[in-house]
C-alpha angles and dihedrals in degrees: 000000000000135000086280088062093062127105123180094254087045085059102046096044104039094034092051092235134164104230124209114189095167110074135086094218105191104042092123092051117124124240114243117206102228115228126274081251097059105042090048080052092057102032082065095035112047098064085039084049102048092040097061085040089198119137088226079054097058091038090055102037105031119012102039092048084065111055091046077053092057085047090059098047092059093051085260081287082142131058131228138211146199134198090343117169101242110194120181121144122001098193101061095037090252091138135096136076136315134224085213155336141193120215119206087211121070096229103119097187099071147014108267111153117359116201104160123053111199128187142171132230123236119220089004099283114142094187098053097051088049082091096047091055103039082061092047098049076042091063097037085057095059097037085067100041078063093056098040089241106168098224118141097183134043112190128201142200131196097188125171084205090259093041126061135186117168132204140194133205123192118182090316100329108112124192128183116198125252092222138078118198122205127216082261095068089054092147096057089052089047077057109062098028081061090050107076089059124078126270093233085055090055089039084067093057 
């Protein structure tokens, strides 16, 4: 069993969590202006990106483009990966890789502290990778209670590269957000992807 196993009913019931499923969570986030790079970057990639229809296509061309966006905005005071194996506990499925990942620490060589837990849909369904990524911020959270990472909230993101729906998890309360943004509210998903890392990291951008 691995990340990919998981459906939504499959995490709640086998990692003992308290779903909500009500709320629009991030109504209070403020907006953040990207960057002239990256909206030249989208402005090029979303009809390319479209166009070829491919999930390698929207990884390459959208979402990817944004979290390197959310790196340069903390002074690259944080670290990102792709496609990084993430294992965890055996025992409870919680291994396999992961699309990406976002490290409130700056090494880039290893995995020291993940915060954001990014994945992408497949086949552009935003529901059915809801499980995947709730096992995934599962396992994030206890990768940091080993290493006595202070870290209340994990947040997640199942994104298609032009759709995105975010999720927390706090201790076993897990809470998906009402809301799905779509590429053109950039600056609101720049928003609360920037929101689970410190303000004196973002005061350095």
């Amino acid at each position: 069993m691995a990340y990919s196993d998981f459906t939504l009913a499959k995490a709640k019931a086998t990692l003992a969590l308290q779903l909500d499923e009500t709320r629009n969570l991030f109504s209070g986030i403020d907006r953040v202006k990207p960057s002239e790079r990256l909206d030249r970057d989208l402005q090029e990639n979303i009809p390319l990106a479209t166009a070829i229809a491919t999930e390698k296509a929207r990884s390459e061309f959208l979402i990817a483009p944004i979290l390197m966006e959310v790196r340069r905005q903390t002074n690259h005071q944080i670290s990102l990966f792709s496609g990084t194996d993430f294992n965890v506990e055996p025992s409870q499925g919680l291994t396999g890789f992961c699309d990406f990942i976002l490290s409130r620490s700056p090494e880039q060589f290893f995995i020291s502290a993940p915060v954001v837990i990014v994945i992408e849909a497949k086949n552009e369904n935003i529901v059915a990778g809801l499980g995947q990524c709730l096992a995934t911020m599962v396992a994030a959270h206890l990768f940091n209670q080993r290493s006595d990472n202070a870290i209340p909230v994990v947040l997640g993101a199942v994104t298609s590269g032009t759709a995105w729906r975010f999720l927390t998890l706090e201790q076993t309360r897990a809470s998906i957000d009402s809301i799905e943004y779509h590429i053109s509210q950039v600056d609101k998903i720049l928003g609360i992807l920037l929101q689970p890392f410190d303000k004196r990291v973002l005061a350095l951008s």
